[in-house]
Structure formats: structure tokens, C-alpha cells
N, C-alpha and C positions, 0 to 999 in steps of 0.2 A: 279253476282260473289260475294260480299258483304253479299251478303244474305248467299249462298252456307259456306262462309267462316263460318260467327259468328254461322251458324250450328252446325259445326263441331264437339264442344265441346259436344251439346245435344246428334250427334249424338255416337259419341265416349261412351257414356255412355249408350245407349241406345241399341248398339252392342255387349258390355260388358254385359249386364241386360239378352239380349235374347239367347247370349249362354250358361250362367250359370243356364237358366231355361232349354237348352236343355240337360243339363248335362254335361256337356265339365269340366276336373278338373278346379280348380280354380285358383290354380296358370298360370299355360298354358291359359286359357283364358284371364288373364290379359292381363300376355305378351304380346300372341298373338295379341290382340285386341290394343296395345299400340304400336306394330312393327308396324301392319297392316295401323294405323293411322297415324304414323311417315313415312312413306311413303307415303301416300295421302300428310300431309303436304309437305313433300320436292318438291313432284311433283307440289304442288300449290307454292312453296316458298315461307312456312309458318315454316318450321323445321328446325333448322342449323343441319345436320348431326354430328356435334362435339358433341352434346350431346349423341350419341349414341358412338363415338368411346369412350367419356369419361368415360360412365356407368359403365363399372365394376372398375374400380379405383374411381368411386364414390361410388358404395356400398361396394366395401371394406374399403375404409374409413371412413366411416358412422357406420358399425357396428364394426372397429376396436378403433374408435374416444372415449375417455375417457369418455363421457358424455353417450357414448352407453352401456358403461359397464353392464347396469343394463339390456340389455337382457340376458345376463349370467342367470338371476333370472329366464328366463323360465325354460329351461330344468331342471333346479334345483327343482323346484316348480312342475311341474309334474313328475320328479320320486320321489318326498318324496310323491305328489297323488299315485302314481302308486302303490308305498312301502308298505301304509297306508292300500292299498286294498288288499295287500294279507295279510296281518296278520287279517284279519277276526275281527275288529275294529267295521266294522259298525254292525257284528251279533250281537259283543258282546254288542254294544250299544242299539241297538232293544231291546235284550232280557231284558234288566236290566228296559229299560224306561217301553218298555210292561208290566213290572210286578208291576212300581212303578203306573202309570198312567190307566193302561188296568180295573180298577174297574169303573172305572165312563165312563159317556157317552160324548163319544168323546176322549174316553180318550188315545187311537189305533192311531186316527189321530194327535192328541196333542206331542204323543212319536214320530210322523213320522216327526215332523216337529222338535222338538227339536234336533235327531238325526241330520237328514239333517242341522241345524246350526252349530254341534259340526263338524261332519265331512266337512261343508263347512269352518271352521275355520280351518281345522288340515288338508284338504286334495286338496280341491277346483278342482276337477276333477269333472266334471257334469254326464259327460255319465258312470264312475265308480258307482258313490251314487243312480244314477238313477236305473242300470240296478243293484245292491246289494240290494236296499230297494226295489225294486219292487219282485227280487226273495223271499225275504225272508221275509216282510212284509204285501203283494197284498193277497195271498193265507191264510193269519192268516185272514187278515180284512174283506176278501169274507166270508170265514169260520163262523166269530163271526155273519155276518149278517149286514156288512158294502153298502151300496150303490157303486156298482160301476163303479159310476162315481164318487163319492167324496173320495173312495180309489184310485184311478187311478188320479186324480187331485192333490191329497194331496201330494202325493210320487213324481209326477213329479214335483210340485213346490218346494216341501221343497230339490229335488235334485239342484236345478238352485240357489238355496241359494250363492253355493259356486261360482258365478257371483259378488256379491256384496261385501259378508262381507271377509273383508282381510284376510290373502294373497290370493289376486284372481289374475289369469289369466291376466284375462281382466283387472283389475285396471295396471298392470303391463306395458299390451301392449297400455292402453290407454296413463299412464304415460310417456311411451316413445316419444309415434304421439305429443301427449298436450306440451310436453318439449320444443319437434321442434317447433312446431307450435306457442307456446308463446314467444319464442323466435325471431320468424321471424316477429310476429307482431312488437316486439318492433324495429326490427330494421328497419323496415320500416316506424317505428313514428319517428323514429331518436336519437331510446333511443340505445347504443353501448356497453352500462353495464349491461343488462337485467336481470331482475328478472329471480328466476327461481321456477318451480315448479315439484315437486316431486314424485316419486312415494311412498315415507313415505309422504306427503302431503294427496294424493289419498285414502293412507289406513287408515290415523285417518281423513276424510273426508267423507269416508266410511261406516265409524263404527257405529255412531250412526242411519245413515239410515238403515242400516242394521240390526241393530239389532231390532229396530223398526218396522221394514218388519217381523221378526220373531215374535213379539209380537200380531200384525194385522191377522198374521196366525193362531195363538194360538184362538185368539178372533173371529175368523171366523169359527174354530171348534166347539167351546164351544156357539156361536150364531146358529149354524146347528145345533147341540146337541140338543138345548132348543126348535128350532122352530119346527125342523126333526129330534124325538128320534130313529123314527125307520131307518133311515139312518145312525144314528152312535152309536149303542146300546152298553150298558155297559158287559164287561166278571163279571158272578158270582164270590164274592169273592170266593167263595170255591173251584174255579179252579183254582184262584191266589193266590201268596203272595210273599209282598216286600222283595228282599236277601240284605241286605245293603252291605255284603260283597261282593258281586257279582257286586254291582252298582258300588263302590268303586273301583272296579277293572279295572270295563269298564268303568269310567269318568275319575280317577285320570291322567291315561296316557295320554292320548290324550288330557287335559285340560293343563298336561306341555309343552306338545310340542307347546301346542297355546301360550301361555304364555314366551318361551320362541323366539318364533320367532316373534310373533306380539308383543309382550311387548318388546322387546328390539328393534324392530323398531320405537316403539312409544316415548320409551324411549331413542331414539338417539344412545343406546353403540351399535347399528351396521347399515349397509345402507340396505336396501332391500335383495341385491345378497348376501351378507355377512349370512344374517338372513335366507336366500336359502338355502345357503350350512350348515347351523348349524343344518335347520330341516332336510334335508337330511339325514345328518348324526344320528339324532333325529329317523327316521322315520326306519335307517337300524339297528339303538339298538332296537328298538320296537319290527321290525318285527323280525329279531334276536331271541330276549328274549321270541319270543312266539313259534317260530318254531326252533327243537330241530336238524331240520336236520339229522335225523339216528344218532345225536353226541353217542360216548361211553360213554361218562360225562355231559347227559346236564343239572344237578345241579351245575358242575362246570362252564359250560358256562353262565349260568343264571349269577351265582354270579356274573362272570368275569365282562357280559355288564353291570351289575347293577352299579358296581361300577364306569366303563365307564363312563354309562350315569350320573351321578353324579359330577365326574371329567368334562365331557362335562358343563354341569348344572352351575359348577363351573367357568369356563373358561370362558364362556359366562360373567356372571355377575363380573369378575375381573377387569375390567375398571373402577368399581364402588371402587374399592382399591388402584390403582395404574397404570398409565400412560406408557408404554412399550416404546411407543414412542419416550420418551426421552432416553431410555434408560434403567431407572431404578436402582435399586439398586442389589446385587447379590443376595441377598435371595429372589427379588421377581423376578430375572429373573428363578431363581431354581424353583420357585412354579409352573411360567406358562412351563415348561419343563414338568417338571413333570407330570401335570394336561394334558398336549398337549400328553404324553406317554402313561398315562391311556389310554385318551380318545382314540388314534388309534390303543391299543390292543385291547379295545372292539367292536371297530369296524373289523378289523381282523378277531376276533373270531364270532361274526354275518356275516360280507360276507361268512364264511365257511361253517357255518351253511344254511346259506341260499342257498349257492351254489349245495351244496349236496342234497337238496331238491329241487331244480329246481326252485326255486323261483326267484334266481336273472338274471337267463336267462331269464326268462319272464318279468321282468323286465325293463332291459337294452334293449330290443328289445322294447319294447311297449315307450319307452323313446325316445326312437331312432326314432320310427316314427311320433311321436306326435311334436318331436322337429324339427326334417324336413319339417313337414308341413308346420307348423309356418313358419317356416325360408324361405322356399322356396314361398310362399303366398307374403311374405314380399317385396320379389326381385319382385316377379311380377306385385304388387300393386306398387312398388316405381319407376318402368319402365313407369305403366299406370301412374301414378299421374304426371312423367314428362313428356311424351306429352302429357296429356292435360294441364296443365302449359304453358308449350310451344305454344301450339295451341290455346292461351287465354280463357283455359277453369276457370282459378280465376279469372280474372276480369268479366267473365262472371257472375258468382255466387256473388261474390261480388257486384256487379252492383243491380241483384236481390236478393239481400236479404236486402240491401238497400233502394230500392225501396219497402219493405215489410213496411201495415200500421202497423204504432206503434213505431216503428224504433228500437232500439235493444231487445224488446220484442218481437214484432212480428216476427221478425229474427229468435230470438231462437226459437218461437213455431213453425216456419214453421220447424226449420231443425227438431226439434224432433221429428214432426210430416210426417216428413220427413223418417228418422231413423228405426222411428216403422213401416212402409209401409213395408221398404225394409224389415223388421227383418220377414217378413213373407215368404219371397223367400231368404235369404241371410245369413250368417253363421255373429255370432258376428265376426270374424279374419276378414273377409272380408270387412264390415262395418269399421270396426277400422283402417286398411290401408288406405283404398281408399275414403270413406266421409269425415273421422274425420279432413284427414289434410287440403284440401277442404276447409272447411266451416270454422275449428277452429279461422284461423286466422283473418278472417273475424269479426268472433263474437268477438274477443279478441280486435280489431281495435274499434269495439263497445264500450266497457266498459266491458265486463262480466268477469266477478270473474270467472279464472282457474280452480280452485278447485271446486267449486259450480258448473259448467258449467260438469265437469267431474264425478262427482257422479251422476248426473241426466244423462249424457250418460251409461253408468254406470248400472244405475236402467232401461234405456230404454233395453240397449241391451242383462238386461238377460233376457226381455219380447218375445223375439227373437226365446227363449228356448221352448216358450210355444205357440205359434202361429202357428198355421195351416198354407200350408199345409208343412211345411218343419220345424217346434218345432223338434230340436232333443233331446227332454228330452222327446217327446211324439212319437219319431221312435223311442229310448231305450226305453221304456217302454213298446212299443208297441210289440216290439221284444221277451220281456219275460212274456207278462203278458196270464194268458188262456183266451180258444178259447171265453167263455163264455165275457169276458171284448171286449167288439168291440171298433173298433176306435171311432165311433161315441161317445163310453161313455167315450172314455180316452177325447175325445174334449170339449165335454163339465163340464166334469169335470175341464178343467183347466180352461177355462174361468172367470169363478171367482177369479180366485187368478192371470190375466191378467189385470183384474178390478182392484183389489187390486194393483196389482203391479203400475198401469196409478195413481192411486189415491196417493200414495205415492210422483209419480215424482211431481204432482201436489202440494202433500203439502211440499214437497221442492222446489219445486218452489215459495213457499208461503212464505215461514220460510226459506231464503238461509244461517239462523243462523245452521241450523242443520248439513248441509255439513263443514260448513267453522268457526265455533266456535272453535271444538276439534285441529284442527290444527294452529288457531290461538293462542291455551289455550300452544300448545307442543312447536311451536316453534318461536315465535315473542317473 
């Protein structure tokens, strides 16, 4: 019976593992698999049933609890993704980098990746960047006489960019699980003031891996280039030539929306969700300002959002003037009126615009279901995670990973090495619910640095993306690329930039200065 018992917990997850490979949604198989087990428990009187009548007044005070606020930042963060993809951003950015890079060798793949960082910085939407660069870039790089396997690798990896470098998804949802989780270590060291750690934390701990992973890419090009010309051959100049005004057009915009959502989270004048709703609105002047909607005036609506977005631009960076918060003086409570009036005519007159043209119905629905997922994934992972809880599924884990040689090294390598197993059958959402809270506190009971610990999960789970047989940057891709690209060459194509990806976590593992420097530099 003893035996049967300390099972339990293995098998509980083991139940969970084989229905999600038979397909069963993922939220409902949680669930499921956590009712299912909370009844085996009760029968063995292993479960207090109060935990179940208490559940829904625990997940609603969980996601209503002040500290939760910051999943408001999802839905936020995928419709300013959402927004970013109908205004036709990433064409314009192809086209511009194509013409500045497309002369030299490699230089197709070099623009596919640079893109994939700008749009992973300004949109962070995977399967949008995936399935835009592969339409509109797969078919140039087959054309010019690119390898494809290393067109079909390139475009998949530099789409998964937006995993990593901030505002991501993932940093967000990790931020939340990591909050919990370090918190509950401390309180069970007997610390009742605890530290906390952040989802601006996550994203200037982020950054510099991240951008580094884009550099490694770049350098992975330009190493194929020199070793394999005829895999990534140069376009004749006289097919090409650089439009600066045209580049300028396609980088300026979307390098301020990065700028001012990620630089003012970096720079403290706002929290994560705040810096959500500014690019939102960022992303509905954009897409606005490009799409005329049938307007009778769209030179006048042009102007209108321009000056919007400016006033927005402004408003943002006013905390750098003056403090509201106290109050303020009247001429600067006039200015943010003012500036707050602009900004929601321009915005106004882009919803209209956009509306007329079908865009923000497409929108608001594609928002709608990506936020539900989430959400709904959430409940059902936070069901599973308390019976096994309940059913001594953390001292379980705890126990073994303790007993791992090495002692808080070896821990973390199993769980990563743990992480990346599943990332081959299992969605980053999923991972991030139901492992992350699992193991974190564990590792945190250890010694490991929050932040460090979170960028290297981070780096693991957008390898996730790119793993066989269930990569879904390599089913989007797969979905749009021709008949001639087989899976077998989308698979191998990523593989290298898998390597790449492990070799990173490795060398932040090495150098834990890279994760946890920038956000010691911001806010200690």
C-alpha cells in the first residue's frame, strides 16, 4: 500500500503525459487527469476534499490578488502581436533588410534573422512571424538558390526569437509561476518579508541573452556562407539596391514601439502591464496610420494618429518631468489632459479606420482566443498542480532532486534536461504551469539565483519551438512552405540553430553574469 501511495504522484503525471500525446486538449486533460486523481486520493484518504470545494475562490483570488495584476500583460501583449501583423511590418521589414543585406552571401538569411529580432522585440507572437516570414521570404530564398533546409531552419528559428528577447510571452508567464514560486521558497525558509522577483526582472535578464542568440545566428549564417557558398548564394547587385528611405520607413516605427515599451520597463516609468497597454495602443496608431480603412480623408487621419502617436510618445516619458502622483501643479496636470486627449483622438480615429477595413474584427477575435487558451490552460494546470501537491507529489521531487549528484547543480541540470525532453511533446504554456512550479521552489530552497534560473528556462523553452515531432514554429512553417520543402528538410534545418540554442543555455550557465548583471545594473 506504501508503495501504491508514493506512486501516485509518478503516476499522476504519467497519465497527464499519455493523454496529451493522444491529443486530448490541454486544458481539459489537466483538469481531467487532477479530478481523476483527487478521487483516487480521497478513496485512498490521501485528499481533503475542501480543497476542491475551495478551488474556484482560490483561482479567483489568485488571478484577482494585486500581485497577479501582471497577467493583464498577456492579452495585452498578444493583441499589440496580433495588431503588428496586420499592418504588414514584417513585409516591410523583409523588403528593406533584403535589399540592404541580399548582395552578399548569406545575406537572405542574415535579413531573416535580423527581422525575426525586430519583430520578436515589437511583436513576440511565434506562430504570426513564423507563418509571415516563411510566406514572404521561403519562396525569394528557394528562388535565389538558397538550400532548403537552411531557408526553412533560418526562418523557423529567427521566428522563436520572439520567446526570448522582451516583451515575451513566455518571460511574462514565467514571471508570474517564478514570483509564486520564490516566494513560497522563502516562506518556508522562514523568511515572511520576501524578496521578490519580477517580470521587468525577467526582461533586462533577458536581454542581453537574447540579443546574443541573435548575434550566434547572424554568425551561423555568415559561417555557412564561407564553408557552403552554394547553400546561401549572393543576389547580383544589379538586381538589387539599398532605398534608405524605404529602410527608414520600415525600421523607424517599430524600433519606437520597442523603445518605448521595453525602455520604459527597463527604465522603471512604467510596470510590465502598464507598458502592455502603451504598446497596444502603440501598435493600434501604427496599424491605423497604414491602413486608410476606405477613409474619405486619409491624409487627414494620417496626421491625426501622427500627432497621437507623439502625444502618446510624450505622455509615456512625462514622469521623467513631473510626479502626478502627488498631485502636481495645474499647468502640469493641464499638459497630461491634454496629451491623454490627443492621444485617445488618435486612437479613435485608427479604431475607425481599422474597423472599416475589417482589421480590428480580426483582431479582437484572434485576441480573444489566444487569451482564453492561456487562461483556461492556467486553471487547469493550477487544479493538476494541487493534487499533486496534495498527494505528496513536491516532496516527491524535492526528495529527488536532492538526492541528485552534485547538489544544486546537478538539480538544475536534471530539471533542464528534464524541460527539454518534454519540449518535444509539450507546448512552452504547458511546461510553464505544471513543471515550473514543481521544481522552482525546490531549486530556489537550493541557492539558485531567480533570475538566472529564469532566463535559462527561458532559453530552454523556446528550444520547444523547434523540436521534432511537435516544434510549432516547424508545423507553422510547415503549413505554408511548398510542396518541394519536405518536413524532413524543415527538420534538419533547425537542428543547428537547436545546438545553438543548448550552447547558449550552456554558456549562461557558465557566465550567470549575463542573465543577472543588466538587472542588477537597473535596479539594486
Amino acid at each position: 500500500m506504501d508503495l501504491v501511495i508514493s506512486l501516485l504522484p509518478f503516476a499522476m503525471f504519467i497519465a497527464a503525459f499519455v493523454a496529451l500525446l493522444r491529443g486530448f486538449p490541454v486544458a481539459f486533460t489537466l483538469a481531467g487527469v487532477g479530478l481523476a486523481f483527487a478521487l483516487i486520493g480521497l478513496a485512498l484518504g490521501l485528499f481533503d476534499p475542501f480543497h476542491l470545494r475551495a478551488f474556484p475562490q482560490r483561482i479567483y483570488g489568485n488571478i484577482m490578488e494585486m500581485d497577479k495584476a501582471i497577467l493583464v500583460a498577456v492579452p495585452l501583449f498578444v493583441f499589440m502581436g496580433v495588431m503588428l501583423e496586420k499592418s504588414r511590418i514584417a513585409e516591410q521589414l523583409l523588403d528593406a533588410m533584403g535589399s540592404l543585406f541580399g548582395t552578399l552571401r548569406g545575406g537572405l538569411g542574415i535579413s531573416v534573422v535580423i527581422v525575426g529580432a525586430l519583430l520578436a522585440a515589437s511583436t513576440g507572437i511565434v506562430g504570426a512571424t513564423v507563418v509571415t516570414m516563411g510566406l514572404l521570404s521561403l519562396p525569394t530564398m528557394l528562388k535565389r538558390g538558397y538550400s532548403p533546409s537552411l531557408a526553412a531552419g533560418s526562418i523557423a528559428a529567427a521566428g522563436t526569437l520572439g520567446q526570448i528577447i522582451p516583451p515575451s510571452i513566455v518571460l511574462v508567464l514565467l514571471g508570474d509561476q517564478l514570483s509564486s514560486a520564490y516566494a513560497e521558497a522563502q516562506r518556508a525558509q522562514g523568511i515572511f518579508s520576501p524578496d521578490i522577483v519580477s517580470v521587468g526582472d525577467l526582461f533586462a535578464g533577458a536581454l542581453i541573452p537574447g540579443l546574443l542568440l541573435v548575434v550566434v545566428y547572424v554568425l551561423y549564417q555568415v559561417g555557412v556562407a564561407i564553408l557552403r557558398p552554394s547553400a546561401s548564394p549572393a543576389i547580383p547587385k544589379e538586381e538589387m539596391h539599398a532605398d534608405w528611405s524605404k529602410l527608414l520607413h520600415a525600421l523607424v516605427p517599430p524600433l519606437i514601439l520597442i523603445i518605448a515599451v521595453l525602455g520604459s520597463i527597463l527604465a522603471g516609468l512604467a510596470t510590465p502591464t502598464e507598458a502592455a497597454g502603451v504598446g497596444a495602443l502603440g501598435a493600434i496608431l501604427l496599424a491605423g496610420y497604414r491602413n486608410s480603412g476606405a477613409s474619405e480623408n486619409p491624409a487627414l487621419g494620417k496626421r491625426l494618429i501622427l500627432v497621437s502617436a507623439i502625444a502618446l510618445f510624450a505622455l509615456l516619458l512625462s514622469p521623467l518631468a513631473f510626479d502626478l502622483r502627488a498631485g502636481g501643479t495645474t499647468l502640469q496636470q493641464s499638459v497630461a489632459y491634454a496629451l491623454s486627449a490627443l492621444s485617445a483622438l488618435g486612437v479613435l480615429v485608427a479604431c475607425i479606420r481599422l474597423f472599416r477595413s475589417g482589421v480590428l474584427d480580426a483582431v479582437m477575435r484572434s485576441t480573444a482566443q489566444i487569451s482564453a487558451m492561456v487562461f483556461v490552460i492556467l486553471i487547469g494546470a493550477s487544479l493538476f498542480a494541487l493534487v499533486f501537491r496534495e498527494l505528496g507529489g513536491d516532496h516527491t521531487v524535492r526528495a529527488a532532486l536532492e538526492a541528485a549528484p552534485g547538489g544544486a547543480t546537478g538539480a538544475l541540470i536534471v530539471v533542464m534536461v528534464v524541460m527539454f525532453l518534454l519540449g518535444f511533446f509539450l507546448d512552452f504554456i504547458e511546461i510553464t504551469f505544471v513543471v515550473v512550479p514543481i521544481v522552482a521552489p525546490v531549486l530556489f530552497m537550493m541557492g539558485v539565483d531567480p533570475v538566472w534560473l529564469g532566463v535559462m528556462m527561458a532559453l530552454n523553452l523556446q528550444t520547444s519551438f523547434l523540436t521534432p515531432p511537435f516544434g510549432f514554429a516547424l508545423f507553422y512553417l510547415r503549413g505554408v512552405a511548398p510542396p518541394e520543402v519536405t518536413s524532413a528538410a524543415i527538420y534538419r534545418g533547425a537542428a543547428p540553430f537547436v545546438i545553438i540554442q543548448l550552447l547558449m543555455i550552456a554558456m549562461v550557465a557558465a557566465l550567470p553574469w549575463l542573465a543577472t548583471a543588466l538587472p542588477g545594473l537597473l535596479y539594486d
